[in-house]
C-alpha positions in Angstrom: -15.6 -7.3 0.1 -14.9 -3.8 -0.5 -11.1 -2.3 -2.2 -9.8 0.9 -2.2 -7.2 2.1 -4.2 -4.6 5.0 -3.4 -4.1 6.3 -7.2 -3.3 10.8 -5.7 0.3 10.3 -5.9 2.4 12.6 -8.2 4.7 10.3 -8.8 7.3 12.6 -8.4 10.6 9.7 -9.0 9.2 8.5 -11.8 9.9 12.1 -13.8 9.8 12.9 -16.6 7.6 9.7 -17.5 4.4 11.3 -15.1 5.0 14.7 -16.5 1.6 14.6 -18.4 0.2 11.2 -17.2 0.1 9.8 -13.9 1.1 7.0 -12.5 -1.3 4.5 -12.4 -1.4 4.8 -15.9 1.9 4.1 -16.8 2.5 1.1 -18.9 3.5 -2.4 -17.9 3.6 -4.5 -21.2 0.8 -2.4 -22.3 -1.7 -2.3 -19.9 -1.6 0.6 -17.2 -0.3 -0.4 -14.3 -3.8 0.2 -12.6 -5.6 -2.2 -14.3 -3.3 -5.0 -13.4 -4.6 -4.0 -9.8 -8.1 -3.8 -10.7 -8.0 -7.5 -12.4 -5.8 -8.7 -9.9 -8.5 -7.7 -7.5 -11.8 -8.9 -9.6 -9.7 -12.0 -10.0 -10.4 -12.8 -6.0 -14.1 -11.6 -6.5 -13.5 -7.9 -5.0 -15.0 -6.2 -7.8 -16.9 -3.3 -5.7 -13.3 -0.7 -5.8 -13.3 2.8 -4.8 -10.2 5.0 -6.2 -8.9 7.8 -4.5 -7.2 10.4 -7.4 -5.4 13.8 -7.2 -2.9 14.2 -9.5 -3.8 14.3 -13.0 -7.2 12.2 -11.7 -9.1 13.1 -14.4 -7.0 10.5 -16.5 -7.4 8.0 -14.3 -11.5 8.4 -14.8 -11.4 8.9 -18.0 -10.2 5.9 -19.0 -11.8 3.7 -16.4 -15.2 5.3 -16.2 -17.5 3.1 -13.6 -15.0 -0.4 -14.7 -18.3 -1.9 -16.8 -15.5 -2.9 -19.6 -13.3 -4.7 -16.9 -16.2 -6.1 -14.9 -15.9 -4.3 -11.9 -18.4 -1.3 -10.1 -15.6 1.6 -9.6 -16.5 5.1 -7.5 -14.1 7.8 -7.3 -12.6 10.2 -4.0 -11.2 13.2 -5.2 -8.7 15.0 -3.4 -8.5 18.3 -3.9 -5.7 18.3 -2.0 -3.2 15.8 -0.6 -5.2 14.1 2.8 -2.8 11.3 2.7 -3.0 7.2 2.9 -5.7 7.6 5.5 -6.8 10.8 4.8 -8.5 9.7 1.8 -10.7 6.7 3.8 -12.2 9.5 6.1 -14.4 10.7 3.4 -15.5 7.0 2.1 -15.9 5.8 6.0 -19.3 5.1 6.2 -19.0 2.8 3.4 -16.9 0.8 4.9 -18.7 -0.8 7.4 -17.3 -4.4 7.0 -13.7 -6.0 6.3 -12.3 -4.3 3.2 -8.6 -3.7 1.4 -6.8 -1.0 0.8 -4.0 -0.9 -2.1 -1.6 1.5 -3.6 -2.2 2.3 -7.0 1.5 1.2 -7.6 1.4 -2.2 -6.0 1.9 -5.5 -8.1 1.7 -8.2 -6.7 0.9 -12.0 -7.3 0.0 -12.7 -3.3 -2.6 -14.8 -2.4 -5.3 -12.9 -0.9 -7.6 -15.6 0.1 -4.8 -16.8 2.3 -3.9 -12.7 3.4 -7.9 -12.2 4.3 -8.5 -15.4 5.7 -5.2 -14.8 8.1 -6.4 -11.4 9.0 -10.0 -12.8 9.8 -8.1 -15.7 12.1 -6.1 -12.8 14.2 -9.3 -10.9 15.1 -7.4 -7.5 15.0 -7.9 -4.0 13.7 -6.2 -4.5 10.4 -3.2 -6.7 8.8 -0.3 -5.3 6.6 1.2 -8.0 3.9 5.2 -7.4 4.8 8.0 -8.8 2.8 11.7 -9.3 3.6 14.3 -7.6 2.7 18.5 -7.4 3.6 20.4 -4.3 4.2 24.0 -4.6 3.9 26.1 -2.4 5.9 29.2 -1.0 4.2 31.5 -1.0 7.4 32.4 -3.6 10.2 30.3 -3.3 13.0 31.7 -3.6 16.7 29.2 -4.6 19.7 30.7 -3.5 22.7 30.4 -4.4 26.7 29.9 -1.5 29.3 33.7 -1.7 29.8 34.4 -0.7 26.1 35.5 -4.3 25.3 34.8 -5.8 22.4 32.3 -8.4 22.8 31.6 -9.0 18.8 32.6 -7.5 15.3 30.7 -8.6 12.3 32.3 -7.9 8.9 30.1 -5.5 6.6 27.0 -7.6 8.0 23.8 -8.1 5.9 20.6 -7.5 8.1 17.2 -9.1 7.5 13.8 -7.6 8.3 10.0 -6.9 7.2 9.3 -4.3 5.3 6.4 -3.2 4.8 3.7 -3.1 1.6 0.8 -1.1 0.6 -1.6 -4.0 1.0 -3.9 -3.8 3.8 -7.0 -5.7 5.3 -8.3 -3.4 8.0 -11.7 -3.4 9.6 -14.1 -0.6 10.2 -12.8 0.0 13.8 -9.9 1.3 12.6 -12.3 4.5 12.0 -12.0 4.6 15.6 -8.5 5.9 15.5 -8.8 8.6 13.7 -9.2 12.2 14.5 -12.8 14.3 13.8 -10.5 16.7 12.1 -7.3 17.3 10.8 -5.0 19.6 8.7 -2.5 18.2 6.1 -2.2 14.5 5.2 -3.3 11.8 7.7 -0.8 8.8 7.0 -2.2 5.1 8.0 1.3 4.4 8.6 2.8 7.9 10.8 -0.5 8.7 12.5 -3.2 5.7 12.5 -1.1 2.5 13.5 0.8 4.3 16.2 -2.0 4.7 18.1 -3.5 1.0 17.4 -0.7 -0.1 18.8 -0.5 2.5 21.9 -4.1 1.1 23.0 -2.5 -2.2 22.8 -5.3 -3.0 19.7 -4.3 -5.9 17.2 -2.5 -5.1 14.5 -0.8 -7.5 12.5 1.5 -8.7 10.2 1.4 -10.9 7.2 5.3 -11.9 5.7 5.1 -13.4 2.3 7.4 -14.3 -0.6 5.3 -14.0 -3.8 5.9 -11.8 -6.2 5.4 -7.7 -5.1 6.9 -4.7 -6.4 6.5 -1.0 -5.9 6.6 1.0 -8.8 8.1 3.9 -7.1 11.4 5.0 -9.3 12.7 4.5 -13.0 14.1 1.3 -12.3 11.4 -0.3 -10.9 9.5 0.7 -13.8 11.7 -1.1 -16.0 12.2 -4.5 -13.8 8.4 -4.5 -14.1 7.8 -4.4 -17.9 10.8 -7.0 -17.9 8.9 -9.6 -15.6 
């Protein structure tokens, strides 16, 4: 099975840190946070990884060349400019003719993939996204209210639940179907792709876990990760 890795980003939260190196190279009890991914991958026998770079890329290749030293065969996308979380697979697509996984190159994660790839192979759909939960509290009381204006329920500064969503995918090759011949700007998987799997009423699925994930996206998650 094939991986690709989203590795473009600016990281543009994580200022002044990815002022001269980028994120993916960033640190986490001193090993970039990239090659976590890439053993984390080679540890479930994906070892054929393609990484899509923009920002400060060069880095990135530099330092990993073709993954010989870790064990793994790495190819590189460059973006010239941003094309975005699906963007980037458009110019790889006819390499990925079977079941593959796409990652962002700021994901860490201890889920079992086995059981993630052997899920999405038992739901028979276009792709599967690994989703955690998550509460949002709400800082005010919140009235429900009947057509009358009555109040039917008040909850007091409730706590929601719901499934948020990763950057771990296991898609298949018809998701190539879905996208356009061409387009301007970014191409999100997310705003532009899975809308329309689920408008031709296409499989898409979901997969909620509760191992250990984190999304190195802001200062703070920085530092919970070189803590863990």
């Amino acid at each position: 099975m094939k991986a690709v890795i989203l590795a473009g980003g600016k990281g543009k939260r994580l200022r002044p840190l990815t002022y001269a190196i980028p994120k993916p190279l960033l640190p986490i009890n001193e090993r970039p946070i990239l090659e976590h991914i890439i053993l984390y991958l080679k540890k479930y026998d994906i070892t054929d990884i393609t990484i899509s770079l923009g920002y400060l890329g060069y880095q990135i290749k530099n330092y990993f060349d073709d993954g010989s030293d870790l064990g793994v065969n790495i190819k590189y996308i460059t973006e010239d400019t941003p094309l975005g979380t699906a963007g980037c697979l458009s110019k790889i697509k006819d390499t990925l003719n079977e079941t593959f996984i796409l990652m962002g190159g700021d994901n860490i994660t201890n889920l079992d993939l086995n059981k993630f790839i052997e899920y999405h192979n038992e739901k028979k759909g276009v792709g599967t996204v690994a989703l955690f939960e998550f509460e949002q509290p709400v800082e005010w009381g919140v009235y429900n209210l009947d057509n009358t204006g009555k109040v039917e329920k008040f909850l007091e500064k409730p706590r929601f639940k719901y499934l948020g969503g990763t950057m771990i995918f296991c898609l298949e090759p018809e998701i190539f179907d879905f996208f356009p011949d061409t387009f301007e700007g970014p191409l999100n998987l997310t705003d532009h792709i899975i809308p329309k799997i689920l408008e031709a009423n296409k499989g898409f699925y979901g997969y909620p876990f509760n191992d250990y994930w984190l999304d190195i996206g802001r200062i703070e998650d920085y530092d919970k990760a070189n803590k863990k």
